[in-house]
Every structure is written in C-alpha cells, then in structure tokens.
PDBQT receptor file of N, H, CA, C and O in Angstrom, charges set to zero:
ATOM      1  N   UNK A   1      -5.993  -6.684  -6.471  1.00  0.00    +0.000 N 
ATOM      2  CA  UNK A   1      -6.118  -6.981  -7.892  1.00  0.00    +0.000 C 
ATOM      3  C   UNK A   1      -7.332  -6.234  -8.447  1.00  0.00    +0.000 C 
ATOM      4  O   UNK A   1      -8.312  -6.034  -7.730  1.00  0.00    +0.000 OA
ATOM      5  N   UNK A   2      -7.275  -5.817  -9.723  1.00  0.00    +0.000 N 
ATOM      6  H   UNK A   2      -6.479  -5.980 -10.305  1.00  0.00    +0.000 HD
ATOM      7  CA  UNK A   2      -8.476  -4.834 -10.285  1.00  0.00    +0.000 C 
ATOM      8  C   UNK A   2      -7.482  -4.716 -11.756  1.00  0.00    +0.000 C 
ATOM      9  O   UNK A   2      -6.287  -4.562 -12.007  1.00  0.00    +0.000 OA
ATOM     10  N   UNK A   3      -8.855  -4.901 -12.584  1.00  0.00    +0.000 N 
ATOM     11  H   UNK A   3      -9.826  -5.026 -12.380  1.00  0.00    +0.000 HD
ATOM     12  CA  UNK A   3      -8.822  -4.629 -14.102  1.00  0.00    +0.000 C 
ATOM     13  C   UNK A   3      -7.152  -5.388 -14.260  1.00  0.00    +0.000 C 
ATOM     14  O   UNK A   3      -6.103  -4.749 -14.337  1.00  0.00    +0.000 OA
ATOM     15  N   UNK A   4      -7.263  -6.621 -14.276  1.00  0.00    +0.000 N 
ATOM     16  H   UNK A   4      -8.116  -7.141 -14.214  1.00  0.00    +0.000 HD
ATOM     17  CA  UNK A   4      -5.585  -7.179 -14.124  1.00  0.00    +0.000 C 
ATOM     18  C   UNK A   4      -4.314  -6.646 -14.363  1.00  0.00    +0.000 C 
ATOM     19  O   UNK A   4      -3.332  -6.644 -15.105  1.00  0.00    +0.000 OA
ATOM     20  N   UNK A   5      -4.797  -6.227 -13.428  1.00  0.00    +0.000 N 
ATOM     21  H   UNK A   5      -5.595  -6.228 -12.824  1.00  0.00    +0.000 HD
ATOM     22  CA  UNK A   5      -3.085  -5.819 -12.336  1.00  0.00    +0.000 C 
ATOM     23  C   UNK A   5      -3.783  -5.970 -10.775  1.00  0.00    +0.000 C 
ATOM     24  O   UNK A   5      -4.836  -5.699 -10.199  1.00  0.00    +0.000 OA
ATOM     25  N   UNK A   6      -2.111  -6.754 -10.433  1.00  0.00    +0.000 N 
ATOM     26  H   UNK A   6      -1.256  -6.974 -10.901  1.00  0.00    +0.000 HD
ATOM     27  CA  UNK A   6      -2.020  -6.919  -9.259  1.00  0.00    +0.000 C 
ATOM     28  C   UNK A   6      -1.099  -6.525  -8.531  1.00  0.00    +0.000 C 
ATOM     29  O   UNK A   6      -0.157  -7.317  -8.491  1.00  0.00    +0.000 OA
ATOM     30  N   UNK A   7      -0.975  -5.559  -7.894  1.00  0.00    +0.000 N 
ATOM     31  H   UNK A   7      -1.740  -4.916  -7.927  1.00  0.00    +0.000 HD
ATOM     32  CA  UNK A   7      -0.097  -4.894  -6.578  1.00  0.00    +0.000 C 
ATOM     33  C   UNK A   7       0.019  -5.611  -5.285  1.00  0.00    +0.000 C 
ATOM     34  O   UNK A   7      -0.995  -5.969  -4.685  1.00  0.00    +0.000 OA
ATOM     35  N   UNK A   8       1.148  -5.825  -4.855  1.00  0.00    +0.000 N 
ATOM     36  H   UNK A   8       1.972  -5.534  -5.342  1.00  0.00    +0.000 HD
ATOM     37  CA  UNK A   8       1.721  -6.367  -3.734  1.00  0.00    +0.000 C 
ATOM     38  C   UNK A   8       2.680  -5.659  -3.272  1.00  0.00    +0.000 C 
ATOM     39  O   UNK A   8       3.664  -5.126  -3.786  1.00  0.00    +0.000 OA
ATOM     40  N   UNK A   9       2.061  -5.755  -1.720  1.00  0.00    +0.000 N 
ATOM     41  H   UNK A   9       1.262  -6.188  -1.303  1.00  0.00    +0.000 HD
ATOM     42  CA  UNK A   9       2.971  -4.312  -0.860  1.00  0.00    +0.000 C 
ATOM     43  C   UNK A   9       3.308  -5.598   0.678  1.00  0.00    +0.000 C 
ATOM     44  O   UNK A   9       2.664  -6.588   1.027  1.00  0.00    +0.000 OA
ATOM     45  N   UNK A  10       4.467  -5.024   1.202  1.00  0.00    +0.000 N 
ATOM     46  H   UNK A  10       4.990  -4.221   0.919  1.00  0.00    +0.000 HD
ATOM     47  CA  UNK A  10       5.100  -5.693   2.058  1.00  0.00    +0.000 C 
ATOM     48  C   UNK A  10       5.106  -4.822   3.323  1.00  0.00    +0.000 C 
ATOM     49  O   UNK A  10       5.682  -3.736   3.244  1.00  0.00    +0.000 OA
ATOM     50  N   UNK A  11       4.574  -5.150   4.388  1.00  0.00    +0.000 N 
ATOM     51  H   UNK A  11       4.106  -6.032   4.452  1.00  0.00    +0.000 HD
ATOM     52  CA  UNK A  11       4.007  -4.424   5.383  1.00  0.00    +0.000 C 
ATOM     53  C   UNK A  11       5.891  -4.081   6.186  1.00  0.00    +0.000 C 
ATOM     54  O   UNK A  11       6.799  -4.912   6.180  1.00  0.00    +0.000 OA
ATOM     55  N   UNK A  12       5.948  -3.089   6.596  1.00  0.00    +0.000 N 
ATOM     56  H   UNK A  12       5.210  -2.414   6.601  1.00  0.00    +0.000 HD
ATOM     57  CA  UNK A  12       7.443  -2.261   6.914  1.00  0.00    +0.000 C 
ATOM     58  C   UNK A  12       8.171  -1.966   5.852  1.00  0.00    +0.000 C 
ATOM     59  O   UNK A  12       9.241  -1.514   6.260  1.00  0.00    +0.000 OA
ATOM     60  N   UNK A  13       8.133  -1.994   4.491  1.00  0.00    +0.000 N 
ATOM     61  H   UNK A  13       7.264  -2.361   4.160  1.00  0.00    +0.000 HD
ATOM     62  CA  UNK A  13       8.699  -1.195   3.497  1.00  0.00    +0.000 C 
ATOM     63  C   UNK A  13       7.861  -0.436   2.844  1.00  0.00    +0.000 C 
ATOM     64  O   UNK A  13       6.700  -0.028   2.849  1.00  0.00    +0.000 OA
ATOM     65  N   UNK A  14       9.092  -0.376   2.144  1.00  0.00    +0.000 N 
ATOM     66  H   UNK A  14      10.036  -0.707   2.140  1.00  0.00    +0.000 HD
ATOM     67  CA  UNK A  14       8.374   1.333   0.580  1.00  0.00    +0.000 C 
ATOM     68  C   UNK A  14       8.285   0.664  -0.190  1.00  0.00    +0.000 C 
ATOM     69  O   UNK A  14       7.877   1.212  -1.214  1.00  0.00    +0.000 OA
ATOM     70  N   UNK A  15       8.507  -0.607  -0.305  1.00  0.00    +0.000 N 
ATOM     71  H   UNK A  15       8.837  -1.052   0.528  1.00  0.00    +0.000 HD
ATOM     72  CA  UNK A  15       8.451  -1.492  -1.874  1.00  0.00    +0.000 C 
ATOM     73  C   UNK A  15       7.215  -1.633  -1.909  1.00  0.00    +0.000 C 
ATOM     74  O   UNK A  15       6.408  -1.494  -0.990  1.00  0.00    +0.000 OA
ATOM     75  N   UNK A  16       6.924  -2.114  -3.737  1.00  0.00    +0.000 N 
ATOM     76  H   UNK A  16       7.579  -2.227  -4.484  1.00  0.00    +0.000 HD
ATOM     77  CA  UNK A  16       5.424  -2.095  -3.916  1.00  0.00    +0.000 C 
ATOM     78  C   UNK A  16       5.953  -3.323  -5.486  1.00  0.00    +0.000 C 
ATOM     79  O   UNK A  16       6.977  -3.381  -6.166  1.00  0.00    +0.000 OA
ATOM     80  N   UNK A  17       5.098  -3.839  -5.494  1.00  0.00    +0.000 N 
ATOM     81  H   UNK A  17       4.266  -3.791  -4.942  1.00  0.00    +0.000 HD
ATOM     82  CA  UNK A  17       4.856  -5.127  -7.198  1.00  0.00    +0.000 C 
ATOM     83  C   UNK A  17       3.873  -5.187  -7.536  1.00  0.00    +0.000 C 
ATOM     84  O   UNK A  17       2.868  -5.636  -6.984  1.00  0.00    +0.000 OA
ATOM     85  N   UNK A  18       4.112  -4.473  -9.075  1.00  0.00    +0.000 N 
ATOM     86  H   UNK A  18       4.928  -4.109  -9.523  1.00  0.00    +0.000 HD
ATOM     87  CA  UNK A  18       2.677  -4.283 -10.026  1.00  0.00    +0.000 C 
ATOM     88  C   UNK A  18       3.101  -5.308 -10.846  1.00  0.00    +0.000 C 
ATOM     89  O   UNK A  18       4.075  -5.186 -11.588  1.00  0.00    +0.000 OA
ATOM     90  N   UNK A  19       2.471  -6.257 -10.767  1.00  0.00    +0.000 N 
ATOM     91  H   UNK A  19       1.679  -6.356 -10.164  1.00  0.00    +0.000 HD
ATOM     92  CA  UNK A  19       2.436  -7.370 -11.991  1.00  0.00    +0.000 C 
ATOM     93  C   UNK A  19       3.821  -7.802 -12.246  1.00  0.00    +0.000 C 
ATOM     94  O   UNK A  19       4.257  -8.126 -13.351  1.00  0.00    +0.000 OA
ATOM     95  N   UNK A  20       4.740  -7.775 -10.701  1.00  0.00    +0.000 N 
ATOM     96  H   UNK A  20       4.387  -7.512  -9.803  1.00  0.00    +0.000 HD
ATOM     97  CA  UNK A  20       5.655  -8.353 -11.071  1.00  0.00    +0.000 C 
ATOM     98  C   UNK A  20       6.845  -7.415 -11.224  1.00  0.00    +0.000 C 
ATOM     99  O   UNK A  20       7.958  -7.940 -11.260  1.00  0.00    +0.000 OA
ATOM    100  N   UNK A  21       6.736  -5.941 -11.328  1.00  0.00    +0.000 N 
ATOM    101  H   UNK A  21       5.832  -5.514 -11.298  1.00  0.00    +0.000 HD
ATOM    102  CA  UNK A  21       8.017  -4.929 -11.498  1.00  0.00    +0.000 C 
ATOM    103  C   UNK A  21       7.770  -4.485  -9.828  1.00  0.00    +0.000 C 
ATOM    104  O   UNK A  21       6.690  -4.216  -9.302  1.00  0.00    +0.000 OA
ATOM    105  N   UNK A  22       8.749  -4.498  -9.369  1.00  0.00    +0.000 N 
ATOM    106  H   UNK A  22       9.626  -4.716  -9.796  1.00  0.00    +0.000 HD
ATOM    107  CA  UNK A  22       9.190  -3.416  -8.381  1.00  0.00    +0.000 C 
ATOM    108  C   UNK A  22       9.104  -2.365  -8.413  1.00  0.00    +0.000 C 
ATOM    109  O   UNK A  22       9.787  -1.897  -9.323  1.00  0.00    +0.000 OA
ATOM    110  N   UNK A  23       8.260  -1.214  -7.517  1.00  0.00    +0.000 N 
ATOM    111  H   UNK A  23       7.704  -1.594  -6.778  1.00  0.00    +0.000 HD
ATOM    112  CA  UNK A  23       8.253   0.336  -7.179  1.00  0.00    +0.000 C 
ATOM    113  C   UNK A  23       8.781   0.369  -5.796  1.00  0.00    +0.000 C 
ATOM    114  O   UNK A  23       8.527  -0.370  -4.844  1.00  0.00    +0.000 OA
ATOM    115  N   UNK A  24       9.636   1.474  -5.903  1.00  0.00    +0.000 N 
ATOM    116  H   UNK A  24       9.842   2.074  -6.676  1.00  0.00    +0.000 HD
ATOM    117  CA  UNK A  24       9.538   2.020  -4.413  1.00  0.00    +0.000 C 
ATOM    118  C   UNK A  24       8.111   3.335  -3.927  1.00  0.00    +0.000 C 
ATOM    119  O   UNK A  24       7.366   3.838  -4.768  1.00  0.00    +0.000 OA
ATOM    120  N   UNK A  25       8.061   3.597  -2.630  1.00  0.00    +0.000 N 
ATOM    121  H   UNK A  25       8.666   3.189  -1.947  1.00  0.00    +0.000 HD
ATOM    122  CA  UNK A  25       6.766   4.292  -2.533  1.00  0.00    +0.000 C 
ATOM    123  C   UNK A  25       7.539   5.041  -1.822  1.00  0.00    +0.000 C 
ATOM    124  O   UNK A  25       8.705   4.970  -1.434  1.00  0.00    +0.000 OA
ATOM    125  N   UNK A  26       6.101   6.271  -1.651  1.00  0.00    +0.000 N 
ATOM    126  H   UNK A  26       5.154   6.329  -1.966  1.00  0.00    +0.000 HD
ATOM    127  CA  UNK A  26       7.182   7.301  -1.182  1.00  0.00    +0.000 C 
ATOM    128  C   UNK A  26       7.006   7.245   0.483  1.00  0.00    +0.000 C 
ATOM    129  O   UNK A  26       7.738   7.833   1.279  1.00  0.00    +0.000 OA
ATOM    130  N   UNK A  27       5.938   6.454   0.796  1.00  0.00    +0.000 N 
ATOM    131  H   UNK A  27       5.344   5.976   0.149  1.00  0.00    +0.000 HD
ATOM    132  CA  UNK A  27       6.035   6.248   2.568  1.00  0.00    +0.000 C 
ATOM    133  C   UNK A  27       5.994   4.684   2.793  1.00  0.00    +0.000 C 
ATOM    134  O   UNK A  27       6.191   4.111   1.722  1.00  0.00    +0.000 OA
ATOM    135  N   UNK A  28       5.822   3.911   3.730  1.00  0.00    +0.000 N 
ATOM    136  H   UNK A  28       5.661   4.377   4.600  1.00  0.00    +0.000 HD
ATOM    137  CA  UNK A  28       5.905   2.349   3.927  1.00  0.00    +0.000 C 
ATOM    138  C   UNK A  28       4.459   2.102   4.488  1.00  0.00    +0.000 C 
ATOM    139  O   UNK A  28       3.606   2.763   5.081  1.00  0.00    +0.000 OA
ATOM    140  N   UNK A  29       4.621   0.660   3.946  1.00  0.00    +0.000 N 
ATOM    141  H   UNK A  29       5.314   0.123   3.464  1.00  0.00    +0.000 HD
ATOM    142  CA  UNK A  29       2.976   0.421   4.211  1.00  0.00    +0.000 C 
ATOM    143  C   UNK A  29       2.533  -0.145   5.907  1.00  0.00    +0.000 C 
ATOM    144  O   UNK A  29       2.640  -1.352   6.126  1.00  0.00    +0.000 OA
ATOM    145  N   UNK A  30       2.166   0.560   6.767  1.00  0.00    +0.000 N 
ATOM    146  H   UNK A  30       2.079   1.540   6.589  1.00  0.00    +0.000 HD
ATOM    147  CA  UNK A  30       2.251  -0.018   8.479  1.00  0.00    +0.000 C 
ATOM    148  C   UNK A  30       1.363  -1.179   8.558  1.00  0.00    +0.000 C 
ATOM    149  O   UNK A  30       0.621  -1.596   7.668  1.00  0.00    +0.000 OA
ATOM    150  N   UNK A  31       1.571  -1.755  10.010  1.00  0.00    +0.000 N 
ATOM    151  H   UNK A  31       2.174  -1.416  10.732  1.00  0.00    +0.000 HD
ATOM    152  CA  UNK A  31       0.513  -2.265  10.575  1.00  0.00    +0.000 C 
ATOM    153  C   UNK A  31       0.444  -1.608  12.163  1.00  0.00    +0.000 C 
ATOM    154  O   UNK A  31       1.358  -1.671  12.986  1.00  0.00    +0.000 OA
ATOM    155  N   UNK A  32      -0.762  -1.026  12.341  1.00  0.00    +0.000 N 
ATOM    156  H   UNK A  32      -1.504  -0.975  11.672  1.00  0.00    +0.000 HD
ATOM    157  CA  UNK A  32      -0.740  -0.252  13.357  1.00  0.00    +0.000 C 
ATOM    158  C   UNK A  32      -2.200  -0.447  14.373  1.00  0.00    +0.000 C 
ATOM    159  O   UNK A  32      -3.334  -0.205  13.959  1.00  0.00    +0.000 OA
ATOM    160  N   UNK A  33      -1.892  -0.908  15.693  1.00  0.00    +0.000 N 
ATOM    161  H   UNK A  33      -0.971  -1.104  16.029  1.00  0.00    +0.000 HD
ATOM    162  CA  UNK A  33      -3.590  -1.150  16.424  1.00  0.00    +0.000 C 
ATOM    163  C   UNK A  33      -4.104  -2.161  15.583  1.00  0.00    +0.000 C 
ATOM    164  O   UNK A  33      -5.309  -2.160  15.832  1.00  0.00    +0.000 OA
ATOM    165  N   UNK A  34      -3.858  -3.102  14.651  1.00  0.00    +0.000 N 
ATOM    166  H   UNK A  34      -2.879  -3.103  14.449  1.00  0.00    +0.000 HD
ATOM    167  CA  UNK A  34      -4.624  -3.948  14.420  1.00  0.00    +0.000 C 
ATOM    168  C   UNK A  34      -5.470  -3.215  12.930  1.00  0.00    +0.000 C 
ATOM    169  O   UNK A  34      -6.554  -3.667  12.562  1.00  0.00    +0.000 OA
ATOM    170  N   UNK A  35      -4.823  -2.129  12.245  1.00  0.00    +0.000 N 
ATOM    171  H   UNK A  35      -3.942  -1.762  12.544  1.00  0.00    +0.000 HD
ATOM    172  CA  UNK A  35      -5.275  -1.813  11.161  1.00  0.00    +0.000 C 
ATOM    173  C   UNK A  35      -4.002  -1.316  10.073  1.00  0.00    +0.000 C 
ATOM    174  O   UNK A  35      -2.932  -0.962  10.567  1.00  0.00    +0.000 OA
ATOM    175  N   UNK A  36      -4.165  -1.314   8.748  1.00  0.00    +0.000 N 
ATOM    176  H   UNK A  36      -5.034  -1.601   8.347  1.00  0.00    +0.000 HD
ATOM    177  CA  UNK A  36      -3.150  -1.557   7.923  1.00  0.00    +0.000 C 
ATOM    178  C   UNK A  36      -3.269  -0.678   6.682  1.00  0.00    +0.000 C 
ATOM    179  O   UNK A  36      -4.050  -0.705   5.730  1.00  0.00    +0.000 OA
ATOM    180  N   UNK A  37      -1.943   0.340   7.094  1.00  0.00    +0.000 N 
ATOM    181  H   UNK A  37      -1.309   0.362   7.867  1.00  0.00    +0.000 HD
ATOM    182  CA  UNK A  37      -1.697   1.823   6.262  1.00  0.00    +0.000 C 
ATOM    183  C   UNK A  37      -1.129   1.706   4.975  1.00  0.00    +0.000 C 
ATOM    184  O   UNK A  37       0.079   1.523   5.127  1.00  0.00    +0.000 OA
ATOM    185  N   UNK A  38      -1.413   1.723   3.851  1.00  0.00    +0.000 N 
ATOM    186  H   UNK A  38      -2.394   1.871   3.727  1.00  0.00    +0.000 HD
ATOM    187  CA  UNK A  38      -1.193   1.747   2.892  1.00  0.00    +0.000 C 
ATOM    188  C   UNK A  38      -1.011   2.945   1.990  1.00  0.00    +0.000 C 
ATOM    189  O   UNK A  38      -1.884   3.812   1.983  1.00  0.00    +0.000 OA
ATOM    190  N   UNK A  39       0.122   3.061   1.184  1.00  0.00    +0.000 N 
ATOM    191  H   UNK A  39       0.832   2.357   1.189  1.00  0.00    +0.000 HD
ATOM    192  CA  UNK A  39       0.662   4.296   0.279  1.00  0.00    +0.000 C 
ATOM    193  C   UNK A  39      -0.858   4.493  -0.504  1.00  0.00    +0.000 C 
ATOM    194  O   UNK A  39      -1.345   3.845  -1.430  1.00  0.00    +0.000 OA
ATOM    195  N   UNK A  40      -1.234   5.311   0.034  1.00  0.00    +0.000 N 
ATOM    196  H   UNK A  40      -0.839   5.837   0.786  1.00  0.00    +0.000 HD
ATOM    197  CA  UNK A  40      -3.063   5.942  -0.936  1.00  0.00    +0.000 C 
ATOM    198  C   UNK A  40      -2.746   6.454  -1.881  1.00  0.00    +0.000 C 
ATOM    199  O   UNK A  40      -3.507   6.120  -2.789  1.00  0.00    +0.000 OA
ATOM    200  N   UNK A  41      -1.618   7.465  -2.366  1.00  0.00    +0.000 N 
ATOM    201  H   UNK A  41      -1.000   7.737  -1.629  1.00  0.00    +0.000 HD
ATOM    202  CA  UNK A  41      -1.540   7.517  -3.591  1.00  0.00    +0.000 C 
ATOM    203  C   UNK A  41      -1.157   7.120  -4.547  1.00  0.00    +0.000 C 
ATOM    204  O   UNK A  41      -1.471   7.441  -5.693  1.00  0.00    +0.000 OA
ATOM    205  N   UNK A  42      -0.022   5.954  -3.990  1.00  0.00    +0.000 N 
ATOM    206  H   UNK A  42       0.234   5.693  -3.060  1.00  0.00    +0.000 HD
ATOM    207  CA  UNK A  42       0.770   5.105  -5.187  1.00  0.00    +0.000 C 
ATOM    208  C   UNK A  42      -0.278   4.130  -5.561  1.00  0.00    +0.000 C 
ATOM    209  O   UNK A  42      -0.189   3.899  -6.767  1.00  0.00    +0.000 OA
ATOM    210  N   UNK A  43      -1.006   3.626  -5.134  1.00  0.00    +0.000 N 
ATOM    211  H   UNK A  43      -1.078   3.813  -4.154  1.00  0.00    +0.000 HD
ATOM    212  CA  UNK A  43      -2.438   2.498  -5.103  1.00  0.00    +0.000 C 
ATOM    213  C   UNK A  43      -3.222   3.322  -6.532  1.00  0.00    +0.000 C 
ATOM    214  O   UNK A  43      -3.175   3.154  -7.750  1.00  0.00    +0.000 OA
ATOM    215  N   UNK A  44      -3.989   4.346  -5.530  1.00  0.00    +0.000 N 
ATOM    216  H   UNK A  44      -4.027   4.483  -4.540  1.00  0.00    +0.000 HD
ATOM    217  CA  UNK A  44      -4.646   4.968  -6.566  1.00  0.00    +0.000 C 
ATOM    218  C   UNK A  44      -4.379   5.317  -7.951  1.00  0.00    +0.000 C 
ATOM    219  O   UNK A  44      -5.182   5.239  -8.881  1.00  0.00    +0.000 OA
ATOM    220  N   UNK A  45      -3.146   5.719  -7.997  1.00  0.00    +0.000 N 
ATOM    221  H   UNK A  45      -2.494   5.783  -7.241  1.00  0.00    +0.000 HD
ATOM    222  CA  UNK A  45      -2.413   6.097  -9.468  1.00  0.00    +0.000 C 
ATOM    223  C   UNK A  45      -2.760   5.150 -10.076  1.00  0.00    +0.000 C 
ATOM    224  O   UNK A  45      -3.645   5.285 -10.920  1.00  0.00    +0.000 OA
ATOM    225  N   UNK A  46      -2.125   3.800  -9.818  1.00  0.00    +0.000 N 
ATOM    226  H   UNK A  46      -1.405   3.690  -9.132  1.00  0.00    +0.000 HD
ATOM    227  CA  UNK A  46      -1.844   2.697 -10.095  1.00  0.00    +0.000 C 
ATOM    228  C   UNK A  46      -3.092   2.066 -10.445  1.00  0.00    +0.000 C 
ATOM    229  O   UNK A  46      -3.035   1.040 -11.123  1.00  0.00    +0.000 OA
ATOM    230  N   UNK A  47      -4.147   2.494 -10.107  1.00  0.00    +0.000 N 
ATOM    231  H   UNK A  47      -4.194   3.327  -9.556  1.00  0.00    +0.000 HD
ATOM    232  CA  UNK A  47      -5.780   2.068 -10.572  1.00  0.00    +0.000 C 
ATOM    233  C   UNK A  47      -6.488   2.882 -11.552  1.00  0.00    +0.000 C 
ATOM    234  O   UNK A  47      -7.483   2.651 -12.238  1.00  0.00    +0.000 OA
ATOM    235  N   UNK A  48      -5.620   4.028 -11.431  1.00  0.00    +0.000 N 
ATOM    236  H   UNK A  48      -4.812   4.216 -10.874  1.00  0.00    +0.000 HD
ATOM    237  CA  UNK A  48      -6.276   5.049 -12.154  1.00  0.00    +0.000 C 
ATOM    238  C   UNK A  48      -7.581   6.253 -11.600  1.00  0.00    +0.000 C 
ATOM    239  O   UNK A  48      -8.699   6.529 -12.036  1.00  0.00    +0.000 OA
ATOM    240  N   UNK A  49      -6.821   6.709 -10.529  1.00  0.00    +0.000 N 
ATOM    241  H   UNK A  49      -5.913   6.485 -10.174  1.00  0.00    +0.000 HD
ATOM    242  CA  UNK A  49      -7.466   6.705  -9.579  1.00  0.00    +0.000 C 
ATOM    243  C   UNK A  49      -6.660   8.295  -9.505  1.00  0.00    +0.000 C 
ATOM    244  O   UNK A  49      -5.489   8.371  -9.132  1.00  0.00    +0.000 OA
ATOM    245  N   UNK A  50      -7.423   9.460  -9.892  1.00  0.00    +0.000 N 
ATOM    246  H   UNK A  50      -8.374   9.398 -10.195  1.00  0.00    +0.000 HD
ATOM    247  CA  UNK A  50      -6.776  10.823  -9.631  1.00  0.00    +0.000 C 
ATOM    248  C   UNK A  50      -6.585  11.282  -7.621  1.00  0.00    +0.000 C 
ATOM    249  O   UNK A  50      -7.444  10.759  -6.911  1.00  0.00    +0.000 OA
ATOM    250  N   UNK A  51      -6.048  11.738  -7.256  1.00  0.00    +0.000 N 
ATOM    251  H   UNK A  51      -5.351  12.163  -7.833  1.00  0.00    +0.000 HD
ATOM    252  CA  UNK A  51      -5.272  12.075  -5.769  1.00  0.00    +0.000 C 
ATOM    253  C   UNK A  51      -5.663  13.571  -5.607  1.00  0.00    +0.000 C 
ATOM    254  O   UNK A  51      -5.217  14.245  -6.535  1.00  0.00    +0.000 OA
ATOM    255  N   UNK A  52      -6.246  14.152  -4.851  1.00  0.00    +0.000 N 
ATOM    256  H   UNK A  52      -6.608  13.604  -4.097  1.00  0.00    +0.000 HD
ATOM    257  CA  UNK A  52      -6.387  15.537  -4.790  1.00  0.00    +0.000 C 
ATOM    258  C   UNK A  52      -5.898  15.914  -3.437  1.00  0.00    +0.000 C 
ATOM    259  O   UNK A  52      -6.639  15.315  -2.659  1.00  0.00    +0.000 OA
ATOM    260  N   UNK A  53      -5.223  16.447  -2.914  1.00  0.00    +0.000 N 
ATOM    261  H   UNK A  53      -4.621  16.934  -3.546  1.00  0.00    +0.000 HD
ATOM    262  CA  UNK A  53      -5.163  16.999  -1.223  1.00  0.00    +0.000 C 
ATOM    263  C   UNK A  53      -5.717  18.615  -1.158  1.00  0.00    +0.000 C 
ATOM    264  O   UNK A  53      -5.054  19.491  -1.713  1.00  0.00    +0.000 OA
ATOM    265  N   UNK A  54      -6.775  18.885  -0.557  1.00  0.00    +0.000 N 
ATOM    266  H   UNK A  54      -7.314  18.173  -0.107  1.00  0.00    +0.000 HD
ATOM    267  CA  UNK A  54      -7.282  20.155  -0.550  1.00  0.00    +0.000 C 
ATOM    268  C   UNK A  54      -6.718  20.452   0.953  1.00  0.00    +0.000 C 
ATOM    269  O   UNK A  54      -6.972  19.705   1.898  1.00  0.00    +0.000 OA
ATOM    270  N   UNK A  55      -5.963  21.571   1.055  1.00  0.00    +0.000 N 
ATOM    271  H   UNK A  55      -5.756  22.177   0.287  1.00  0.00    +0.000 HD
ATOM    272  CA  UNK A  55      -5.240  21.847   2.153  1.00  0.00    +0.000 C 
ATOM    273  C   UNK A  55      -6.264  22.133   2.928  1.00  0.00    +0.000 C 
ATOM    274  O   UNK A  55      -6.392  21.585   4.023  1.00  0.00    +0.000 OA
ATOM    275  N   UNK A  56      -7.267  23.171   2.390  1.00  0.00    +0.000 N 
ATOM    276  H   UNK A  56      -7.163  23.616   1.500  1.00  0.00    +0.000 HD
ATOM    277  CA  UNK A  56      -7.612  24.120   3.110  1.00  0.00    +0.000 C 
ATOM    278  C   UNK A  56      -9.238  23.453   4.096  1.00  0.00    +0.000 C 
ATOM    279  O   UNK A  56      -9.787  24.009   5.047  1.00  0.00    +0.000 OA
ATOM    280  N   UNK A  57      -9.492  22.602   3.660  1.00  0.00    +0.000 N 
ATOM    281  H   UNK A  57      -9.045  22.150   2.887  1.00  0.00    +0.000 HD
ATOM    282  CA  UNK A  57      -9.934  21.017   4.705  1.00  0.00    +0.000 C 
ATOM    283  C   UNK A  57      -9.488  20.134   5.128  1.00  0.00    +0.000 C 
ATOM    284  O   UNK A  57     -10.119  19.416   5.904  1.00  0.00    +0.000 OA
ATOM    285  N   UNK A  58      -8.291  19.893   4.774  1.00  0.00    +0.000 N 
ATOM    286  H   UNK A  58      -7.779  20.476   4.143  1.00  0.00    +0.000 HD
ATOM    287  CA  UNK A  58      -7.466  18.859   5.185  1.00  0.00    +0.000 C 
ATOM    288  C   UNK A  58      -7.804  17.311   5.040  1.00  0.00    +0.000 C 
ATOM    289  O   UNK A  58      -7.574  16.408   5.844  1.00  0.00    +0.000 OA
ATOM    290  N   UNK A  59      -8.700  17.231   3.208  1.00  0.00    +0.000 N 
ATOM    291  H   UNK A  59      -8.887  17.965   2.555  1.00  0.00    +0.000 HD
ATOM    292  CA  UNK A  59      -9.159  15.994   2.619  1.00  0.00    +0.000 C 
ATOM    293  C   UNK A  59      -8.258  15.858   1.539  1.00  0.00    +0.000 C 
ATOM    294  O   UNK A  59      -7.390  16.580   1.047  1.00  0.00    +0.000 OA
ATOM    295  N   UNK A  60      -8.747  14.630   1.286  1.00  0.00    +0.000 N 
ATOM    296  H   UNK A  60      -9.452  14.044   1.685  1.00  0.00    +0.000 HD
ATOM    297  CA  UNK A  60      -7.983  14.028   0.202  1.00  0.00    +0.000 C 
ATOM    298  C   UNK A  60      -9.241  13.139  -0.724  1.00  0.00    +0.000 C 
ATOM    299  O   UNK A  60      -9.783  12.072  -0.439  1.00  0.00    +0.000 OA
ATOM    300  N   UNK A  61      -9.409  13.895  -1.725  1.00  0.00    +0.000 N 
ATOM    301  H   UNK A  61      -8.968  14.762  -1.957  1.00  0.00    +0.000 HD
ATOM    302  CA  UNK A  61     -10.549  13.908  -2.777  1.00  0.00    +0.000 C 
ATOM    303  C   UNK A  61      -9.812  12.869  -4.090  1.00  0.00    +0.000 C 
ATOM    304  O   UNK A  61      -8.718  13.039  -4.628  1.00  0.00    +0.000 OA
ATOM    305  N   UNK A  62     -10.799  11.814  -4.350  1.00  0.00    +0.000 N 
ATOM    306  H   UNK A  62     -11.688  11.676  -3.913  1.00  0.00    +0.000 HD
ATOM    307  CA  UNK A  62     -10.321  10.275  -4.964  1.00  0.00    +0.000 C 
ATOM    308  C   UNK A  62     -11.527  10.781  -6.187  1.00  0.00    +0.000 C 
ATOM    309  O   UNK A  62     -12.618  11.314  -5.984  1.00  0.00    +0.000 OA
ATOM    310  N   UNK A  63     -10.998  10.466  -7.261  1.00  0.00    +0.000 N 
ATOM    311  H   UNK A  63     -10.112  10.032  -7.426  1.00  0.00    +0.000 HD
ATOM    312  CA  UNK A  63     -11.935  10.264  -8.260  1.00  0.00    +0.000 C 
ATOM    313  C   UNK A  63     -11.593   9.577  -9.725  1.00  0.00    +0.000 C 
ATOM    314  O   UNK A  63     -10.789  10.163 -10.450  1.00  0.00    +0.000 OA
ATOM    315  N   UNK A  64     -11.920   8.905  -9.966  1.00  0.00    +0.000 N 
ATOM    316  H   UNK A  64     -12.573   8.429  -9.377  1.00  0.00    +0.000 HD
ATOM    317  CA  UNK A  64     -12.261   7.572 -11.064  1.00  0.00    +0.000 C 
ATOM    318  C   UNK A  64     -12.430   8.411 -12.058  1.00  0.00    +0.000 C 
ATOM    319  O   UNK A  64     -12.714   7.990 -13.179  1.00  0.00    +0.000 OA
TER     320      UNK A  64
C-alpha cells in the first residue's frame, strides 16, 4: 500500500489487484529459498516509479 493504492499479488500467478481491478503481469510472483519475487516493473509503474534496464551493465535503474 502507498499513496492509497493497494496492490495484491498471489504468489504462483501473473495476477495482480490494484484497488480492487485485476491485472495480469507479465511474469508470476515466486516464492523461492525462503525469499519472494515479485513483477518489479508492474509494482513500480504502478507507484510511479520509472523502470530503466541498461543492458550494457546488466542494472535496472528505479527512479521516482
């Protein structure tokens, strides 16, 4: 939850609930070793949150 909206993701699907509407995502959210993978860019969008992938380091640059 942030700036009200609240996202709810269901650990082994692509589904995602923003305040109640259904998204699909484009990968599923894991649970893996005891830690828990979440769609980083559908989140971020969704916060407002720009996504950058710089190939040529192989980061992924977040900015507000």
């Amino acid at each position: 939850t942030k700036d009200g909206k609240e996202i709810t993701l269901v650990i082994g699907t692509d589904r995602a609930s923003v305040n109640g509407t259904e998204y699909v995502c484009d990968t599923s959210s894991e649970l893996t070793n005891g830690m828990t993978f979440v769609p980083l860019r559908f989140l971020s969008e969704q916060f407002g949150i720009s996504v950058e992938w710089l190939q040529e380091t192989q980061a992924v640059v977040l900015t507000k």
